[in-house]
N, C-alpha and C positions, 0 to 999 in steps of 0.2 A: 855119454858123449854129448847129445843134445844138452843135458843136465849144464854141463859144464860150460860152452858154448853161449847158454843162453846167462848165466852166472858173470862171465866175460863180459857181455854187451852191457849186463847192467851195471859195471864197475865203471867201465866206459861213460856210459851215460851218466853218472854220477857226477865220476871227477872232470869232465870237459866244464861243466859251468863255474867250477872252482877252479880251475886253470885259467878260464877268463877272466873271471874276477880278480884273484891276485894281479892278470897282464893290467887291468884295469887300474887297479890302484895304485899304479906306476904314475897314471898322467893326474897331474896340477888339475888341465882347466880343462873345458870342453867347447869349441868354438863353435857359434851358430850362425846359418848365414840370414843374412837377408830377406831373403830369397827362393823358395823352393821350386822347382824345376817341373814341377804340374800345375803350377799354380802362374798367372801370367802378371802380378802386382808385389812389390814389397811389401813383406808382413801382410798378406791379404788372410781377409779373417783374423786375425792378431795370434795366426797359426805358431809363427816366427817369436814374438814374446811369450807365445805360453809354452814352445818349446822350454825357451831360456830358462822363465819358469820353474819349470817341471826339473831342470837339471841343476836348479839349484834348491828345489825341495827337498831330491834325494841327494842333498851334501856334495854336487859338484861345484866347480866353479866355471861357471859357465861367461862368456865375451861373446858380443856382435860381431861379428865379420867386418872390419871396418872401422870399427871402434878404437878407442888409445887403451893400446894391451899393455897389463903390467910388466914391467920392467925387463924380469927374468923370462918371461914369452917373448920379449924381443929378441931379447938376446937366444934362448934356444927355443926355436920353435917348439922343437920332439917334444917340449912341456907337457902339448896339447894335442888332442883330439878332433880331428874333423866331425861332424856329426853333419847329417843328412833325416829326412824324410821321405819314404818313397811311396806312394800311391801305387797300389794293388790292381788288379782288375774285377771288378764285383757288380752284377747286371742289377741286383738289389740292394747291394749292403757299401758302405766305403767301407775300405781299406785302409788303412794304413801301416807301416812300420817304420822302426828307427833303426839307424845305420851308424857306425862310428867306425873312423880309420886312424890310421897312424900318422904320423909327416913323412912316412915311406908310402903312401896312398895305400896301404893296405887293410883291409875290415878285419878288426877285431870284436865286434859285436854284431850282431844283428838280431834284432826284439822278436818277439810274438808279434804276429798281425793282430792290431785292432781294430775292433769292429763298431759300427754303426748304421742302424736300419733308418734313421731321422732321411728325409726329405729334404727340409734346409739345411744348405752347405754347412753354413756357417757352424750350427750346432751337430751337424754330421761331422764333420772334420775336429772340432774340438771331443768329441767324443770316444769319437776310434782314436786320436792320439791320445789320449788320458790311459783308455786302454790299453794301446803297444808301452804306454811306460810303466806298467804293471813289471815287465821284465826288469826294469831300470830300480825302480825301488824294491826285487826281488834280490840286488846284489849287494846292498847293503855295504854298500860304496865308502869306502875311507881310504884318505890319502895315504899311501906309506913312500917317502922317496924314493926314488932308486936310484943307484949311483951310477948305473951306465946311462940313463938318460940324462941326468943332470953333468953327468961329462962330456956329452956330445953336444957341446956349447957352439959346435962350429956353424953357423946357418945354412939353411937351402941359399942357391941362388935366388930363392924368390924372395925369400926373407932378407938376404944381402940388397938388394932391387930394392926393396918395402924400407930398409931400413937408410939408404942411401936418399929417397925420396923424403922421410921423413925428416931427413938434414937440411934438404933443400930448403923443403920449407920452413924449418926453422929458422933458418940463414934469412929466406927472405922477410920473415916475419921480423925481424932483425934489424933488416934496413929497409922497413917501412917505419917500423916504430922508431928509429933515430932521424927519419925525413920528415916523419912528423912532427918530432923535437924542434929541428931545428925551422921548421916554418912556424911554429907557435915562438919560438926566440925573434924569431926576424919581424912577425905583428906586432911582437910585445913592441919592440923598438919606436918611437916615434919619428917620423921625418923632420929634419929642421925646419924650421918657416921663415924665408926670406923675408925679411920685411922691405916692404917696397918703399919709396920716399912718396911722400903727402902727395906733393904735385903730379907726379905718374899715379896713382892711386884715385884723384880726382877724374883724369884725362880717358878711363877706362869706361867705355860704354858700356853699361849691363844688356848682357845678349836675352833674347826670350828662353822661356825654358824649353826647352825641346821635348816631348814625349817619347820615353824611351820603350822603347817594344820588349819584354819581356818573351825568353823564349818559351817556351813548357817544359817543367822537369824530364830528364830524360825516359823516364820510367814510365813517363805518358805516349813519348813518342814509341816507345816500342807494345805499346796494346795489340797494333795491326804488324810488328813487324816480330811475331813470335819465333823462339828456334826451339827444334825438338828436338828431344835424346832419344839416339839410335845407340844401342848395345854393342858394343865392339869387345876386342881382348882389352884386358883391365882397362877397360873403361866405358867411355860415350864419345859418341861423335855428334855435335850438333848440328843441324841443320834448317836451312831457309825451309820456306814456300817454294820454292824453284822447281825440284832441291836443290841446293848447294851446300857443301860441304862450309861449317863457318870455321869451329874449330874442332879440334881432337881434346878431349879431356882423359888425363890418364886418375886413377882413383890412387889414393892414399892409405895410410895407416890409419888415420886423423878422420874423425866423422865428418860429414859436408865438405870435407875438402879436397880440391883437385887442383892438378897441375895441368896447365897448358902445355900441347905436344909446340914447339919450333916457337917457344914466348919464354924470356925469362917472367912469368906471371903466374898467377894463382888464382883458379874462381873457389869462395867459398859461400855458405849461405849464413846470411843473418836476416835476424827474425824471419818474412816471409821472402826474403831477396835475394838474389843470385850476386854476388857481388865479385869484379872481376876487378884485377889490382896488378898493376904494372909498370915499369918504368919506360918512361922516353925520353932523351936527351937528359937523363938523370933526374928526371924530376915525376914524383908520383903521379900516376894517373889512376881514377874510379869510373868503372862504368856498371850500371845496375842492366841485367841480362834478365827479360824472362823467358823462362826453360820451362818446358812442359817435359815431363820425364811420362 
């Protein structure tokens, strides 16, 4: 009886990690956040990239959280896979393991803990996760499609939201770059030049030159007048010195870019700048923001 029994568990034990794997080889991509939830900085220790990494050594296809997802993960989420990292409790050793869910938030994975006795973070944490992905390149991961997820085209509401916002801003990217047309058409143009008659023209006293005060860029005046991002649901909220609330940013599909809550406008960053772009009485406006995130 125990014979048998114990013959039973190990059938068990066997085929669970091949039942995984095939649920595995259902999803396309694997999404990575930003961000992990023990950790208080984006990609701090560049944990965040060498996930991605690590998920696209063993042949997945791995996306930023955040990032411009290909085409078919727009349109159905269920493509992909949430993935997570979660920190262990160990008085001497880090922890780690890796977590992966469905777009039904459910886990269908969860790694080996790995480990690391290092002292510095930096190379502690890089080390136990190399380790917990031992389980990952242990499944020997290959795409196979499946036709009920690739049928289930219909999106979450989040993804309807995500995809909704990403119109927006296309829209407005839209009619910024045709208000920009049409200002570089109206310079190009030259003003007539009235020519005035000889004798009015003599009659005209030449005025002195006046000194024109130049203001300072705006991006100067805001050194002492910083706004910080405070973490909210999908998004940040900025805020004064005060505090005060300045505005609400909700996050996008689109890397660096956000939508202003109660503004037809958009902050996005170029090169090192926060740049915030909107209209007033129909005519575009620019202001450069600095944001301490």
């Amino acid at each position: 009886m125990m014979t048998r029994l114990f013959s039973v568990l190990i059938i068990c034990f066997l085929t669970a990690p091949l039942f995984s794997q095939a649920n595995l080889n259902n999803y396309k991509y694997v999404i990575v956040p930003v961000k992990f939830d023990f950790l208080n900085e984006n990609d701090k220790y560049q944990l965040n990239s060498l996930t991605k990494f690590l998920f696209n050594k063993y042949g997945f296809k791995a996306v930023l959280e955040g990032s411009e997802y290909p085409d078919d993960l727009m349109v159905n989420r269920c493509l992909a896979l949430e993935s997570d990292v979660l920190k262990e409790p160990g008085m001497f050793k880090t922890k780690l393991k890796i977590e992966l869910k469905d777009c039904n938030d459910k886990v269908v994975f969860t790694s080996i803990i790995g480990e690391s006795r290092e002292k510095v973070y930096k190379t502690a944490y890089n080390l136990a996760l190399r380790d917990a992905f031992q389980s990952v390149e242990a499944l020997n991961y290959s795409y196979k499609p499946n036709e009920n997820l690739i049928a289930s085209a219909d999106p979450s509401p989040k993804l309807k939201d995500n995809n909704k916002v990403v119109e927006e801003i296309q829209q407005l990217k839209a009619e910024i770059k045709n208000l920009k047309k049409e200002k570089v058409i109206n310079v190009a143009k030259p003003e007539p030049k009235i020519s005035e008659p000889l004798s009015i023209a003599k009659e005209v006293k030449k005025e002195p030159i006046k000194e024109v005060k130049v203001n300072k860029p705006f991006s100067e005046k805001l050194v002492s007048n910083v706004l910080y991002a405070q973490e909210i649901d999908n998004g940040f909220q900025l805020v004064d010195s005060s505090p005060k609330v300045v505005y609400k940013i909700k996050a996008t599909g689109l890397n660096n870019t956000f939508l202003i809550e109660g503004k037809s406008a958009i902050l996005y960053k170029k090169d090192d700048e926060w740049v915030l772009e909107y209209y007033s009485n129909n005519v575009l406006k620019q202001e450069t923001l600095n944001i301490k995130f």
